[in-house]
LUMVEXTI-706749 format. One line per 3 residues: number of its first residue (from 1); for each residue x, y, z of N, C-alpha, C, O. Coordinates in Angstrom, 1 decimal. Layout:
% LUMVEXTI-706749
NUM = X,Y,Z,X,Y,Z,X,Y,Z,X,Y,Z | ...
***
This chain:
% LUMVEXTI-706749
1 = 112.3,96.6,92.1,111.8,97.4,91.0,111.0,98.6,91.5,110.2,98.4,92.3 | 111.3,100.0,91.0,110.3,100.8,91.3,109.7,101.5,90.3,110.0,101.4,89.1 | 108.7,102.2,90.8,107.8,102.4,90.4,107.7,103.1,89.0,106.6,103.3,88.5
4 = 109.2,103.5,88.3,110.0,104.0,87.1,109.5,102.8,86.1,109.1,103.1,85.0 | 109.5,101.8,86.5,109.7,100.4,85.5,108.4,99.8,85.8,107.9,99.0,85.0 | 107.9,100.1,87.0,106.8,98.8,87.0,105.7,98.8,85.9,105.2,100.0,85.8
7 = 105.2,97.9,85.1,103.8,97.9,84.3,102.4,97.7,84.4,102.1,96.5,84.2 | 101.8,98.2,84.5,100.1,97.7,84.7,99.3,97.7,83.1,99.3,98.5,82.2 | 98.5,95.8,83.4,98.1,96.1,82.2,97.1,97.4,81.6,96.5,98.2,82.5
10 = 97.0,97.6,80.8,95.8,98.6,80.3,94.8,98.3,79.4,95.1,98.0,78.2 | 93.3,98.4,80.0,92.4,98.0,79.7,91.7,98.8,78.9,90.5,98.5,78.7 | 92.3,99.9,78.2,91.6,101.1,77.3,91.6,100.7,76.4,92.5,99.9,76.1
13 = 90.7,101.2,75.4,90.8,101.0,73.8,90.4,102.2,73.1,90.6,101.7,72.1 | 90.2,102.9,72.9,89.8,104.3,72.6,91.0,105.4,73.4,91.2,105.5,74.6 | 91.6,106.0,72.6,92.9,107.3,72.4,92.2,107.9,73.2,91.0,107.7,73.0
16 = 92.6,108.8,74.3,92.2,109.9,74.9,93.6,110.7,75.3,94.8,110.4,75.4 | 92.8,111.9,75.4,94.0,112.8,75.9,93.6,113.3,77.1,92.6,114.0,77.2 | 94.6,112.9,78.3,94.5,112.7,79.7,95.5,113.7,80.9,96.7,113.4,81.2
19 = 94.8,114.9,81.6,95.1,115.1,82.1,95.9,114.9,83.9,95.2,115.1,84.8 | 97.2,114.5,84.1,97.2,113.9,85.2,98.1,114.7,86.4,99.3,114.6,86.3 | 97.7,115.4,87.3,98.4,116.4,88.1,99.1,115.0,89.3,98.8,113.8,89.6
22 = 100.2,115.9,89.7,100.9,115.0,90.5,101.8,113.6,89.3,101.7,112.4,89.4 | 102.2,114.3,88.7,102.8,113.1,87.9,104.1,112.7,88.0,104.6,111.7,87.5 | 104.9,113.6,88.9,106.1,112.9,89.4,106.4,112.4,90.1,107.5,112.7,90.5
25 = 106.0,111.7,90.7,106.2,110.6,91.9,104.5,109.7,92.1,103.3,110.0,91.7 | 105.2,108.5,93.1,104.0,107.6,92.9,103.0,106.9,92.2,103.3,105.9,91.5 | 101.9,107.3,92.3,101.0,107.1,91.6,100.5,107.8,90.3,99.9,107.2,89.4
28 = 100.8,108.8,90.4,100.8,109.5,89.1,102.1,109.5,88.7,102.2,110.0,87.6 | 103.1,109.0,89.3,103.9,109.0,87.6,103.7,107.3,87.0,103.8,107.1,85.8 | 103.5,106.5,87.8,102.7,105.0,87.1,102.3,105.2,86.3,102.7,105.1,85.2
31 = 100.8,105.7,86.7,99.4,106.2,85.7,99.9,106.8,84.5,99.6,106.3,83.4 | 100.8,107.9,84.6,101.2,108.6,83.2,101.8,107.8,82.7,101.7,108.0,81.5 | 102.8,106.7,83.2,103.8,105.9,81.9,103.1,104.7,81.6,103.0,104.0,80.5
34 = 102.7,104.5,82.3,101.2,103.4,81.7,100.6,103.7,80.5,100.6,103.2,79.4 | 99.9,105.0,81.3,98.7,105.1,79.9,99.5,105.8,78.8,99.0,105.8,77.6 | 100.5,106.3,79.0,101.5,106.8,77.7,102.3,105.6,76.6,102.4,105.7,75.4
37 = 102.7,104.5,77.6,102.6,103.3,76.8,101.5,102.9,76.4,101.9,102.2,75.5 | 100.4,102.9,76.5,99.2,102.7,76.0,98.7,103.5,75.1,97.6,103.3,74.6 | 99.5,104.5,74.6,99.3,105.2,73.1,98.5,106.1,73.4,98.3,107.0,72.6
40 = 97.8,106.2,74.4,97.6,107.9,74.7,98.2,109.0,75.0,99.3,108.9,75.5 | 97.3,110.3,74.7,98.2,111.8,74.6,97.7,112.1,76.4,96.7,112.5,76.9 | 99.1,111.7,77.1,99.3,111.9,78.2,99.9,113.3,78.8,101.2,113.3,78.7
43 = 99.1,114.5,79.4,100.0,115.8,79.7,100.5,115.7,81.3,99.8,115.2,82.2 | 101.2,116.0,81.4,101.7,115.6,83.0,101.9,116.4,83.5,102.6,117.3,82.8 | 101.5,116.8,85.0,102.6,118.0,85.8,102.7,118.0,86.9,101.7,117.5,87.5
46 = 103.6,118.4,87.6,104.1,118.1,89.1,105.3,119.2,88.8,105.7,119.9,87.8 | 105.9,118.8,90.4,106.9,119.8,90.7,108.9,119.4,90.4,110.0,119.9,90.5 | 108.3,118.4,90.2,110.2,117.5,89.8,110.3,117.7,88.4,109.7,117.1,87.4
49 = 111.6,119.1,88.4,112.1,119.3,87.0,112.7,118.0,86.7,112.1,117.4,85.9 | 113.5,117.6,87.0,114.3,116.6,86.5,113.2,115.0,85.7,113.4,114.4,84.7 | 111.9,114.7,87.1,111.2,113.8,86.2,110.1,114.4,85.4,109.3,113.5,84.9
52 = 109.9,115.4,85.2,109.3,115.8,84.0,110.2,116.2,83.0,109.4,116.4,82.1 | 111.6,116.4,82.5,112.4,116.0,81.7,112.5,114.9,81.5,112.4,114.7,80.3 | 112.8,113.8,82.1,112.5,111.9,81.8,111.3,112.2,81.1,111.5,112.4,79.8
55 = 110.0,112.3,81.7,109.1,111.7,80.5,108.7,113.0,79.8,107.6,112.9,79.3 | 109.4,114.1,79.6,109.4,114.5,78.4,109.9,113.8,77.2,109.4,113.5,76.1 | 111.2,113.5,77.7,112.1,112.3,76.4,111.4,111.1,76.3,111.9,110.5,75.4
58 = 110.5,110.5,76.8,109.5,109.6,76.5,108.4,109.6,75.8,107.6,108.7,75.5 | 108.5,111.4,75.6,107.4,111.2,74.4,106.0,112.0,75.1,105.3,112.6,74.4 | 105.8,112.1,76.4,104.7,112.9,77.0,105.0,114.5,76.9,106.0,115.2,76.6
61 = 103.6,114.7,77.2,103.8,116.5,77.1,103.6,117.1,79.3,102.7,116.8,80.2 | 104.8,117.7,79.3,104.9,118.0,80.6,104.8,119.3,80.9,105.3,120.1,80.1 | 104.1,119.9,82.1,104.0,120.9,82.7,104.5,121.3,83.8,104.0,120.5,84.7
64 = 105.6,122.3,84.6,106.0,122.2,85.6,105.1,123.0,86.0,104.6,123.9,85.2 | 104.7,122.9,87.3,103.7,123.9,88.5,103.8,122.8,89.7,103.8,121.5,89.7 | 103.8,124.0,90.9,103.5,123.9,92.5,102.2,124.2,92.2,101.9,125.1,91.4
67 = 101.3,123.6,92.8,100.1,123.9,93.2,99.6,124.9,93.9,98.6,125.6,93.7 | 101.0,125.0,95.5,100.5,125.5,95.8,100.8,127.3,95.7,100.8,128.3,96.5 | 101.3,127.0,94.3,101.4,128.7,93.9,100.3,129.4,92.8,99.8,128.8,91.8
70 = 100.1,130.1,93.1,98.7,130.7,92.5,99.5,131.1,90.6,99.2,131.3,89.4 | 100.3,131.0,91.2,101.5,131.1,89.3,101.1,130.5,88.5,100.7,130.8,87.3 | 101.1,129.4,89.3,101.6,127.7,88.2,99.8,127.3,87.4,99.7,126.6,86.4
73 = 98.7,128.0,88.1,97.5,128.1,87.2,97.5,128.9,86.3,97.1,128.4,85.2 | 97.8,129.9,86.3,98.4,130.4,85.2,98.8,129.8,83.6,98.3,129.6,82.4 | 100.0,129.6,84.4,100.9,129.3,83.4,100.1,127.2,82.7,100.1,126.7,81.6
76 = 99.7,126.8,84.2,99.3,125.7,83.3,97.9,125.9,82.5,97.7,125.1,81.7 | 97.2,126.7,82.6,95.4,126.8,81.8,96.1,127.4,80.4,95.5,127.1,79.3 | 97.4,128.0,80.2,97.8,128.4,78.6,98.2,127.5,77.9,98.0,127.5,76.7
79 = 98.6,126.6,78.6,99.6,125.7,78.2,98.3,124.2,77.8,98.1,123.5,76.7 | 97.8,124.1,78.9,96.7,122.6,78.7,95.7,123.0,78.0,95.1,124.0,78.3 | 95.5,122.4,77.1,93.7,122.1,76.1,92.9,121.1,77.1,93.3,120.5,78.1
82 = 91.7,121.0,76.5,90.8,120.9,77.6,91.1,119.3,77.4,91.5,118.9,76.3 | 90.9,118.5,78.3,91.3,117.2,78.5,89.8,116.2,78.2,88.8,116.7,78.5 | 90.0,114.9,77.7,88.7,114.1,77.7,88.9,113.5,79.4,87.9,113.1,80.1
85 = 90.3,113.7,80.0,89.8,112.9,81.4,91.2,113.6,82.1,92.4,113.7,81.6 | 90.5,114.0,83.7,91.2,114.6,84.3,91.4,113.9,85.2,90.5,113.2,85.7 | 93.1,113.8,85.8,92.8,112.9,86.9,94.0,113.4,88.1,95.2,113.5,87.9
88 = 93.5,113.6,89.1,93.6,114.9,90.3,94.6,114.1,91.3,94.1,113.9,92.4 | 96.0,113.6,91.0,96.6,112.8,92.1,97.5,113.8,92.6,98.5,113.2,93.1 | 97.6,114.9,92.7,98.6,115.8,93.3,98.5,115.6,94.2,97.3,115.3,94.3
91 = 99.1,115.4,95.5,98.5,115.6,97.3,99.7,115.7,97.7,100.7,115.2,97.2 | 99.4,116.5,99.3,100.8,116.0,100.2,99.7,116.4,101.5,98.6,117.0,101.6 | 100.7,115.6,103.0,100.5,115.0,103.9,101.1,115.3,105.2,102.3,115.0,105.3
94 = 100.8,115.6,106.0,102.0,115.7,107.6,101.3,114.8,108.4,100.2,115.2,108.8 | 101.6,113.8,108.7,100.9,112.4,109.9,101.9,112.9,111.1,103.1,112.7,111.3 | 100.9,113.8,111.9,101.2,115.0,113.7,99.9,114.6,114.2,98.7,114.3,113.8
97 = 100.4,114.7,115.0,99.3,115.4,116.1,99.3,116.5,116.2,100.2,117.3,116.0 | 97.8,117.0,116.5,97.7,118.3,116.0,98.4,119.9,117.1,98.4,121.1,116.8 | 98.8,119.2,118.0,99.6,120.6,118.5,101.0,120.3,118.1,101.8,121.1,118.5
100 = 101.5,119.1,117.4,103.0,119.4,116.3,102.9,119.6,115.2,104.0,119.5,114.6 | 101.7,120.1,114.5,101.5,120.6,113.3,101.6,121.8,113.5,101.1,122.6,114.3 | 102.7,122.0,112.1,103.4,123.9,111.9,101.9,124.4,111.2,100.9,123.8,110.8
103 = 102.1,126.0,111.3,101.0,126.0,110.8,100.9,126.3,108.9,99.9,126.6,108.3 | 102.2,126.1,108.5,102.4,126.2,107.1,102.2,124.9,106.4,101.6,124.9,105.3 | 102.7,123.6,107.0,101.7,122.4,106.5,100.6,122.6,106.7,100.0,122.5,105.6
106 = 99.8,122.9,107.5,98.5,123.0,107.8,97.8,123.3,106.4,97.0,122.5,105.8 | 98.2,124.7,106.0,98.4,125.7,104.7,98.3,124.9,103.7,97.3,124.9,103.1 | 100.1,123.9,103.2,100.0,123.8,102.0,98.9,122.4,101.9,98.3,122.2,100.8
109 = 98.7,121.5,103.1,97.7,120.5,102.7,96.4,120.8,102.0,95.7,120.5,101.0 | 96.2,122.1,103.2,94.7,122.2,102.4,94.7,123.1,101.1,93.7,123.6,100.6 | 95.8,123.2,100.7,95.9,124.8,99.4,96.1,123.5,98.5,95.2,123.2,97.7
112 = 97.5,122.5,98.4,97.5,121.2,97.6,96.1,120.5,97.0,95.8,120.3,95.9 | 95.4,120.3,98.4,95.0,119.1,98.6,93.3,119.4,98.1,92.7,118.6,97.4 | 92.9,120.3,98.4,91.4,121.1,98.5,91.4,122.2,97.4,91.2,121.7,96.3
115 = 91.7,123.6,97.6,91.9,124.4,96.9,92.2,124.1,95.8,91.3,124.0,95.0 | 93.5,123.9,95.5,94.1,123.1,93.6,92.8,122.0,93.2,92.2,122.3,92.1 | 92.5,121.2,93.7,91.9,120.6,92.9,90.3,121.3,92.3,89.5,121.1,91.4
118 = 90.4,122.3,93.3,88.2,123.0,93.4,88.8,123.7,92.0,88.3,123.2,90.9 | 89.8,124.8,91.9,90.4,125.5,91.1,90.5,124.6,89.3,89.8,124.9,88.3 | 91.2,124.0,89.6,91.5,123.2,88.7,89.9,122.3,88.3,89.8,122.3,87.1
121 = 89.2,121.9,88.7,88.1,121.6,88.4,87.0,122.3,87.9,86.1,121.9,87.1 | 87.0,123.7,88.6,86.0,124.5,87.9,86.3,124.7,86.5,85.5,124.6,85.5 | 88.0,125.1,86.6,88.2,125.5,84.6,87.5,124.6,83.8,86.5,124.8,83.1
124 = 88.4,123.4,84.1,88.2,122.3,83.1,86.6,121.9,83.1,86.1,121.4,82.2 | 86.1,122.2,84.0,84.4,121.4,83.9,83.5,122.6,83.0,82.5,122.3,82.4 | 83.9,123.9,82.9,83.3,124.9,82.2,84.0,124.5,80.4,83.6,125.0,79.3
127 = 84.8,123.9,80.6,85.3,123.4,79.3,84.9,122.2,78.4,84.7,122.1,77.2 | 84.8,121.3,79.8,84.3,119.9,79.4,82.3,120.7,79.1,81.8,120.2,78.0 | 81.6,121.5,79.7,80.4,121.5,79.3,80.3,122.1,78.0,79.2,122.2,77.4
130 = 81.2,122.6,77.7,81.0,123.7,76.2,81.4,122.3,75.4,80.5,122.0,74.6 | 82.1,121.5,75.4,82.1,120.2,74.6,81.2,119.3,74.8,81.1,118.5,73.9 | 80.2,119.3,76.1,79.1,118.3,76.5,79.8,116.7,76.8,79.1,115.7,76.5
133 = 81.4,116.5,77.4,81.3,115.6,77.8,83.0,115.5,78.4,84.0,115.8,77.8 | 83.0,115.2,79.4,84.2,114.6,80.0,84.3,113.7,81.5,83.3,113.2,82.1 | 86.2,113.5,82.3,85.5,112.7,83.0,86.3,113.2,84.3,87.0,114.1,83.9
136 = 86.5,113.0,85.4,87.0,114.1,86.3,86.9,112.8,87.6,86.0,112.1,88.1 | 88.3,112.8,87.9,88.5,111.4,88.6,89.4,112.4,89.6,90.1,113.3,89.3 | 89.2,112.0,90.8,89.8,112.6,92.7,90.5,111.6,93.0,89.8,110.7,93.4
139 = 91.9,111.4,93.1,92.2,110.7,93.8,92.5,110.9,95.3,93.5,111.2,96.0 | 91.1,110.6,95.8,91.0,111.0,97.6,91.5,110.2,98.7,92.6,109.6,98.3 | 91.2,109.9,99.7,91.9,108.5,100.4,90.7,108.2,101.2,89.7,108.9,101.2
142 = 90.9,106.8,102.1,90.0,106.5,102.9,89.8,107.5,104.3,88.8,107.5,105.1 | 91.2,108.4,104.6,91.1,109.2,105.3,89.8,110.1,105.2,89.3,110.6,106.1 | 89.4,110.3,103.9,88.5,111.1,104.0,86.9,110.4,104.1,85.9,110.8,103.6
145 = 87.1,109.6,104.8,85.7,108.6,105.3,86.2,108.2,107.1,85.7,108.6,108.1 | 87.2,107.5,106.9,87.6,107.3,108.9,88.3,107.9,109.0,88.8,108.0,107.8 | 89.0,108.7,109.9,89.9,109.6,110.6,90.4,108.8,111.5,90.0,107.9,112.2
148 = 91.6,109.2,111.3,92.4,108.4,112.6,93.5,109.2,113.0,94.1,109.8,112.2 | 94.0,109.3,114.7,94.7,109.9,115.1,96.1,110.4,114.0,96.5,109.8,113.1 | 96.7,111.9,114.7,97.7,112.2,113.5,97.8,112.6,112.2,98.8,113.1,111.6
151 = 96.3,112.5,111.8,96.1,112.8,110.3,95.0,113.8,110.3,94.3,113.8,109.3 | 94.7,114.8,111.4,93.8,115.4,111.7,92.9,116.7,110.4,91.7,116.9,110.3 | 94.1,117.2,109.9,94.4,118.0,108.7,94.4,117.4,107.7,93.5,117.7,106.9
154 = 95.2,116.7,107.4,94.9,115.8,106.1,93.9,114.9,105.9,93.7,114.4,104.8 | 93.0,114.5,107.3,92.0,113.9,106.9,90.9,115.0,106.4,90.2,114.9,105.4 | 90.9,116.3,107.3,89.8,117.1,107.0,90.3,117.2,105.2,89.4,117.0,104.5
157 = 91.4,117.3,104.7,91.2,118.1,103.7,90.7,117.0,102.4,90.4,117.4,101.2 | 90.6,115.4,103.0,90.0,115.0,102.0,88.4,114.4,102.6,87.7,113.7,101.8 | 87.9,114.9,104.0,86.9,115.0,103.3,86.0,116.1,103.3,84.8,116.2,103.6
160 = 86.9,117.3,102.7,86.6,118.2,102.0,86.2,117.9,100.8,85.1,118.3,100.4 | 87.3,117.0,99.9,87.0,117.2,98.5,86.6,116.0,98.1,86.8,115.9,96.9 | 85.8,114.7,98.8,84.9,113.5,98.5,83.2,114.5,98.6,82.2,114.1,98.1
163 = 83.4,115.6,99.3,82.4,116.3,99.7,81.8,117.4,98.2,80.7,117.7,97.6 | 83.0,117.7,98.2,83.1,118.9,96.6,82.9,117.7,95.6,82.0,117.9,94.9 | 83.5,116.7,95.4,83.1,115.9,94.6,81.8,115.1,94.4,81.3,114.8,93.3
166 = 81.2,114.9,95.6,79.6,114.5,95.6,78.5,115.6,95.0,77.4,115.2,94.5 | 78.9,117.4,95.0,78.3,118.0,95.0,78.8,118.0,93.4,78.0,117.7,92.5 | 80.0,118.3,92.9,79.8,118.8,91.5,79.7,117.5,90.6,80.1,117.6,89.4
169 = 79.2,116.3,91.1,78.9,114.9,89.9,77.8,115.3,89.9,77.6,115.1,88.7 | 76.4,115.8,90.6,75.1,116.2,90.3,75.3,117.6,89.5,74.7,117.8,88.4 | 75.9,118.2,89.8,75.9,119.5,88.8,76.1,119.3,87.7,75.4,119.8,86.8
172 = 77.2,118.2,87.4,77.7,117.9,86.1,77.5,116.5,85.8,78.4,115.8,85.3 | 76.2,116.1,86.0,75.8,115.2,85.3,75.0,115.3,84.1,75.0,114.4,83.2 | 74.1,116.5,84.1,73.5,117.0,82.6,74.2,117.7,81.6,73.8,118.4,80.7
175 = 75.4,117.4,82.1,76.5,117.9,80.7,77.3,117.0,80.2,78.3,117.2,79.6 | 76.5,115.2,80.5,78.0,114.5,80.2,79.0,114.1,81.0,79.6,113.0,81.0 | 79.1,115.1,81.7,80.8,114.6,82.8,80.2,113.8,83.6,79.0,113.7,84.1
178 = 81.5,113.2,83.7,81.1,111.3,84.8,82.7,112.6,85.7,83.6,113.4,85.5 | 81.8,111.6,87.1,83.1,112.4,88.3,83.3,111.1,89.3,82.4,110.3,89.6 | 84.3,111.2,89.5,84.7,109.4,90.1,85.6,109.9,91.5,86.2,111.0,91.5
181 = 85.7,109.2,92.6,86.7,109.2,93.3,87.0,108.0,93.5,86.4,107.0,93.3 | 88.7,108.3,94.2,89.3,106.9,94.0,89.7,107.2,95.4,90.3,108.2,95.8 | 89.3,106.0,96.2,89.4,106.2,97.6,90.1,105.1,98.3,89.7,104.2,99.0
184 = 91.6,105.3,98.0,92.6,103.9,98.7,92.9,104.2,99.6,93.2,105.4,99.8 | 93.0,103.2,100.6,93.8,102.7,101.9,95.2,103.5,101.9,95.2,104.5,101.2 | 96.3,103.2,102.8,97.6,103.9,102.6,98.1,103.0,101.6,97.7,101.9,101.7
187 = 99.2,103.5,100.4,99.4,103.0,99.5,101.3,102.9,99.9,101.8,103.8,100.7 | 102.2,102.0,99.3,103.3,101.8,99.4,104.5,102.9,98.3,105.3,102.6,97.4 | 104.0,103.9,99.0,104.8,105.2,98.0,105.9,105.6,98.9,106.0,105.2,100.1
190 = 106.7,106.7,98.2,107.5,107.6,98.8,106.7,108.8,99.8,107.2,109.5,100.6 | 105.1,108.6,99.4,104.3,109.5,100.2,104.1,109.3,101.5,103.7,110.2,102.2 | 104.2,108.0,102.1,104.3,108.0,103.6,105.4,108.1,104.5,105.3,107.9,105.7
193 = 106.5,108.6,103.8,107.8,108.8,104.2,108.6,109.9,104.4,109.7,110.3,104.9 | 107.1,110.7,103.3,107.4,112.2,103.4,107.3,112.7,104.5,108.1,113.2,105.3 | 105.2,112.5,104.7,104.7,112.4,105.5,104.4,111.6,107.3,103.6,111.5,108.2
196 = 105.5,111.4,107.1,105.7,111.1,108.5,106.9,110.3,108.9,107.1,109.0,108.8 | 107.6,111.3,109.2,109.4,111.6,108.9,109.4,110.0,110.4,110.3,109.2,110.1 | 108.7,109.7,111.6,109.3,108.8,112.4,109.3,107.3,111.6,110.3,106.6,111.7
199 = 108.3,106.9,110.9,108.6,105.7,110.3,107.4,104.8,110.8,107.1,103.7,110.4 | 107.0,105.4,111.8,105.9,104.5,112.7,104.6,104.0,111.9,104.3,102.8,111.9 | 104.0,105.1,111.3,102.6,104.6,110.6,103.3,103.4,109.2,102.6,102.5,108.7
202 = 104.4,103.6,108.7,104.7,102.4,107.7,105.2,101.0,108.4,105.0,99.9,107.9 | 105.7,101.1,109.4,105.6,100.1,110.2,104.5,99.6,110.6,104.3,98.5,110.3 | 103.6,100.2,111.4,102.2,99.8,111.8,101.6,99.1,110.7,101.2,98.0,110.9
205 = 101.5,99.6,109.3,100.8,99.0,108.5,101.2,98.6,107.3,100.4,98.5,106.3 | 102.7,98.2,107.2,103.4,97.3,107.0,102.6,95.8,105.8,103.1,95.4,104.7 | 101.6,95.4,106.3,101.0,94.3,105.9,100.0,94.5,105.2,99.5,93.6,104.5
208 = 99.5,95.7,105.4,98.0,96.2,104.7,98.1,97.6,103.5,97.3,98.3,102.9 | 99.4,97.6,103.4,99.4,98.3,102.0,99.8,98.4,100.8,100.9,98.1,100.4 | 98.8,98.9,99.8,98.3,99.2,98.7,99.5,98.8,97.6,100.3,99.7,97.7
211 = 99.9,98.1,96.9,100.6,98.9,96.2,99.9,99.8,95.0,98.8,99.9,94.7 | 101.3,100.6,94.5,100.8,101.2,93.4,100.3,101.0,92.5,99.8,102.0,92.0 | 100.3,100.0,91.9,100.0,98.8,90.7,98.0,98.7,90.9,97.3,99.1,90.0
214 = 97.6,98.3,92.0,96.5,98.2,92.0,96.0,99.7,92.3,94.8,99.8,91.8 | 96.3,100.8,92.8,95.7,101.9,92.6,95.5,102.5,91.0,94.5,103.1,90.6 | 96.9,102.1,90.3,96.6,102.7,89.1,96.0,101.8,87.8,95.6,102.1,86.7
217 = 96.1,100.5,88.7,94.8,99.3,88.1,93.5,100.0,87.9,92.8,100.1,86.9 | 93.2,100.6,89.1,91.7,100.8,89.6,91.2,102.2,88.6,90.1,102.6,88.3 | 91.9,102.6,88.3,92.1,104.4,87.8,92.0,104.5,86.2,91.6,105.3,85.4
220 = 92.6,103.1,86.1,92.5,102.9,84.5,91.3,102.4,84.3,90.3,103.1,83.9 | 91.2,101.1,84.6,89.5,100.8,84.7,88.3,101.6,84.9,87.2,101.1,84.5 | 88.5,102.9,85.6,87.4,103.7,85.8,87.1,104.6,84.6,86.0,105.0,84.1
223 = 89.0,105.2,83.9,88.9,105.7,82.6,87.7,105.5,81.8,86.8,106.1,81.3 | 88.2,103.9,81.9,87.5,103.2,80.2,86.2,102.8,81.1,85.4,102.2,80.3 | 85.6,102.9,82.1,84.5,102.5,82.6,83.9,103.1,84.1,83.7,102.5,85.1
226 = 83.7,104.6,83.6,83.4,105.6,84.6,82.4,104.7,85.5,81.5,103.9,85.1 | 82.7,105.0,86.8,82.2,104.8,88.0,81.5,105.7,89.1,81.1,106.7,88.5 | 81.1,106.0,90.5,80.9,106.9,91.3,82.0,106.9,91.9,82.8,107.8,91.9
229 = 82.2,105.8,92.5,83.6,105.5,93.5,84.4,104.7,93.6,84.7,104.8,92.4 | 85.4,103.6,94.0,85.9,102.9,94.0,87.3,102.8,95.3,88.3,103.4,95.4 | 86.5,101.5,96.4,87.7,101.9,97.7,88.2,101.1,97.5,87.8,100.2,96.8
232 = 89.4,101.1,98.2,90.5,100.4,97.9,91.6,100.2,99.2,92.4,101.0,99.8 | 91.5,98.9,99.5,91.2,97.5,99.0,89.5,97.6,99.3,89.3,98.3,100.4 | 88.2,97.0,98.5,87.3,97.0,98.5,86.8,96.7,99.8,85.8,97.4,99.9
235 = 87.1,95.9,100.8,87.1,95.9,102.2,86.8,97.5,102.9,86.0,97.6,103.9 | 87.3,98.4,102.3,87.5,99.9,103.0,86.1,100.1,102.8,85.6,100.5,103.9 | 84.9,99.9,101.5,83.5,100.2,101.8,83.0,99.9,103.2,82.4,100.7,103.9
238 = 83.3,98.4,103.5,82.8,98.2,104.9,83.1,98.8,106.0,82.3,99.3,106.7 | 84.4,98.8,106.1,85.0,99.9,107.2,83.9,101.4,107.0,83.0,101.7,107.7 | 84.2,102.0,106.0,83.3,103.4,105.9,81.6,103.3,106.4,81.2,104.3,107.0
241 = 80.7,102.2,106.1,79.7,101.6,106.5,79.4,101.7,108.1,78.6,102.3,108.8 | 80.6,100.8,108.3,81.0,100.6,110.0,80.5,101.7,111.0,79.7,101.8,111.9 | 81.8,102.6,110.1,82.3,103.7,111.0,81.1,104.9,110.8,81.3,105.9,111.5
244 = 80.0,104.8,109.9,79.0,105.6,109.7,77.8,104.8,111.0,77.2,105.5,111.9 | 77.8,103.6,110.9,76.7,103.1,112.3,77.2,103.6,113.5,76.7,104.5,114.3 | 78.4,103.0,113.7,79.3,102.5,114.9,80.1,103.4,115.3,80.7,103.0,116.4
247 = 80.5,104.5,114.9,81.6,105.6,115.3,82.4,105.3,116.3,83.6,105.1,116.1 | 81.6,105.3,117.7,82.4,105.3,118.4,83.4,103.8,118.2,84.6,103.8,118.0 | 82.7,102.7,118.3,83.7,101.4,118.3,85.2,101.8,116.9,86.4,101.8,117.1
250 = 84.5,102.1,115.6,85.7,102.5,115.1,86.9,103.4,115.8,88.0,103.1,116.0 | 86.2,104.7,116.0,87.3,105.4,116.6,88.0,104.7,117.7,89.2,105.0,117.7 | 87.7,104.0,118.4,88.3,103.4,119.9,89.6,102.4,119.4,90.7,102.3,119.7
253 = 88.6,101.8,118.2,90.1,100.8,117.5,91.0,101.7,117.1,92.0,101.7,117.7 | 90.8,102.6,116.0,91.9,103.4,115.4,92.4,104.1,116.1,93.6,104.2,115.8 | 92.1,104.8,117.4,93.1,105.6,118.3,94.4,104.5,118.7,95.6,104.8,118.7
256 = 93.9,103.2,119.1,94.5,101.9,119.9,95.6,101.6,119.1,96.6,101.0,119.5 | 95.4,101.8,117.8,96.0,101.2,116.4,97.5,102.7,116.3,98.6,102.8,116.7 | 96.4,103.4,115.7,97.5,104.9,115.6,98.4,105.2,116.7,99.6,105.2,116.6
259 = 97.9,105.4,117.5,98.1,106.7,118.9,99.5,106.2,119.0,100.4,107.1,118.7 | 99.9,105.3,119.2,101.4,104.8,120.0,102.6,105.5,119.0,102.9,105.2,117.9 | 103.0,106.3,119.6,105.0,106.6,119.0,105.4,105.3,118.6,106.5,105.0,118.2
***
């Protein structure tokens, strides 16, 4: 079964109209056919014409845009009304070492990954304060708390934006807006397959990953019941704990774990 068909229950009761970037593949396109069967006004956008045609015919309102084209803001701020809840799963990934990293991944991770969302967050939060309330959810990773060989760039770029995100939930907390991040483990998508064309890091961790079902478990629940954070699998708090006393012992395990071809 993939991820086209799979169901998660939905724990919302109140209609919202929900912004979700990254809606064609993974986790964001779950999230959007979830909560769109769930009778909310779901706007979607990503870069796959063909699955933003599917759930056009399903009844969602879709937006095509690359993020990492300065265009596609444009064209998406005419097009979207200001959302009661925004939720930021666009990303992409290169798992190198960092003298095999081109320097245009480099680019689009952090322009994806960092940039698009700061962008896309300022609009909508100057929107959400003229309304006095909304809710602005990151889907970041645990990378952006432990680093581990390989992911050197894509770690920096999320914890870039756990960092932008700590700063603008105090800014915007006397306006109403709740700001959440959603901080999972590696999850069982087409995203680690993109990202790391040998196959090695899905084999290494094989046993320890996510599915999609419980990320966009976690995502809906925070909807209907804003949060600060939420890691995933809850075990990752301790790891982050760990690795804030203990640095070095973490790092020593995760090189030992990672490093090998």
């Amino acid at each position: 079964m993939n991820d086209e068909t799979r169901k998660v229950f939905c724990y919302m009761t109140k209609r919202k109209k929900i912004f979700i970037t990254g809606a064609t593949s993974g986790v964001g396109l779950l999230l959007a056919k979830n909560l769109h069967a769930a009778e909310h006004e779901i706007w979607a956008s990503g870069r796959n014409v063909e699955v933003l045609e599917h759930l056009d015919e399903l009844g969602l309102h879709t937006i095509q845009a690359d993020l990492a084209e300065e265009q596609s803001f444009e064209d998406l701020f005419q097009m979207m009304e200001t959302p009661d809840t925004l939720v930021l799963c666009a990303g992409v990934g290169t798992f190198a070492y960092l003298s095999e990293l081109e320097e245009k991944d480099m680019t689009q991770m952090m322009h994806v990954n960092v940039i698009a969302p700061m962008i896309l967050t300022k609009y909508f939060a100057e929107k959400m304060k003229e309304r006095g309330s909304g809710h602005i959810i990151f889907v970041a990773s645990q990378a952006g708390k432990v680093a581990t060989p390989k992911a050197s760039v894509y770690a920096a770029s999320k914890h870039a934006i756990l960092g932008f995100a700590n700063s603008v939930r105090m800014e915007l907390k006397a306006y109403g807006i709740q700001v959440t991040t959603i901080n999972p483990g590696p999850i069982d998508t087409p995203f680690l397959d993109l990202a790391d064309l040998t196959g090695n890091y899905r084999d290494k961790l094989s046993k320890h990953l996510l599915s999609p079902e419980k990320v966009v478990e976690a995502i809906i629940k925070t909807i209907e019941h804003p949060v600060r954070e939420v890691d995933l699998p809850s075990y990752m708090s301790l790891t982050s704990k760990l690795y804030a006393i203990f640095p070095k012992t973490v790092e020593t395990l995760g090189k030992s774990f990672f490093n090998k071809k």
